[in-house]
N, C-alpha and C positions, 0 to 999 in steps of 0.2 A: 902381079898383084891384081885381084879382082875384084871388080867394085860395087858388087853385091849387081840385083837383078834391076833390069830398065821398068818402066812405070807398064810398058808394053806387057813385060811378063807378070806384072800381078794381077789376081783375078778382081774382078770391079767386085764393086762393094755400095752397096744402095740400101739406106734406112728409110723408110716413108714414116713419118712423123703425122701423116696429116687425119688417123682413127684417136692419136694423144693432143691432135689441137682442137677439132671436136666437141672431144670430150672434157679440154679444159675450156674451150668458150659457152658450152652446158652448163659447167659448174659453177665459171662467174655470171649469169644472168641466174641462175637460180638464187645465187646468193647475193642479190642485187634485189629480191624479193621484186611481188608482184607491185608493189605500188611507186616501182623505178616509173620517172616519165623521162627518157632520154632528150624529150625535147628541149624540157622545164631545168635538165642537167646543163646543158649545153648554154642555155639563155644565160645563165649564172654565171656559168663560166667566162662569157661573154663580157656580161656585167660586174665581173669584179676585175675584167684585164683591164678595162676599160676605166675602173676605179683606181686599179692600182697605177696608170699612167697619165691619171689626173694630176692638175694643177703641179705641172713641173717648171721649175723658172728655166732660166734662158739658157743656162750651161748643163742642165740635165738634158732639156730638149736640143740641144748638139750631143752630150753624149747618145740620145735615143736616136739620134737619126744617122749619127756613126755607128751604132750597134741595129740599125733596121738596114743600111747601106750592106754590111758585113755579111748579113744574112743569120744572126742571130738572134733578132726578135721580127717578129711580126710586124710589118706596117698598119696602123690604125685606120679602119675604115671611117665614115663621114659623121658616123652617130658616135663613135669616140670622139673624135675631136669634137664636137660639139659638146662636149663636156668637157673640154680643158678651162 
């Protein structure tokens, strides 16, 4: 019985992907339009983690700090917690 050919006998095979990523990270900045402020993006996004992990009582904040232990959320930096 023969067991078809070893990895040795097949010829390689190599796609470069990287003229199709590119040309898709061209397309989403284009369509991000010019008045994108990635900084202004980012601060928000900041500010609403930080909103949505406000004012949790006492068994929310052990579950958040079982699921920041896990490595599933983010630990809160010092100006988060200053708004708890």
């Amino acid at each position: 019985m023969h067991a078809g050919p070893t990895p040795q006998d097949l010829p390689d095979f190599a796609l470069d992907l990287s003229l199709d990523e590119a040309r898709r990270r061209a397309e989403v900045v284009a369509a991000l339009g010019p008045d994108w402020d990635p900084v202004a993006a980012l601060r928000s996004e900041q500010e609403a983690h930080a909103l949505l992990y406000s004012g949790l009582d006492a068994e929310q904040e052990r579950t958040y700090a079982v699921l920041v232990a896990a490595g599933v959320l983010p630990e809160r930096n010092a100006s988060d917690a200053s708004s708890r």
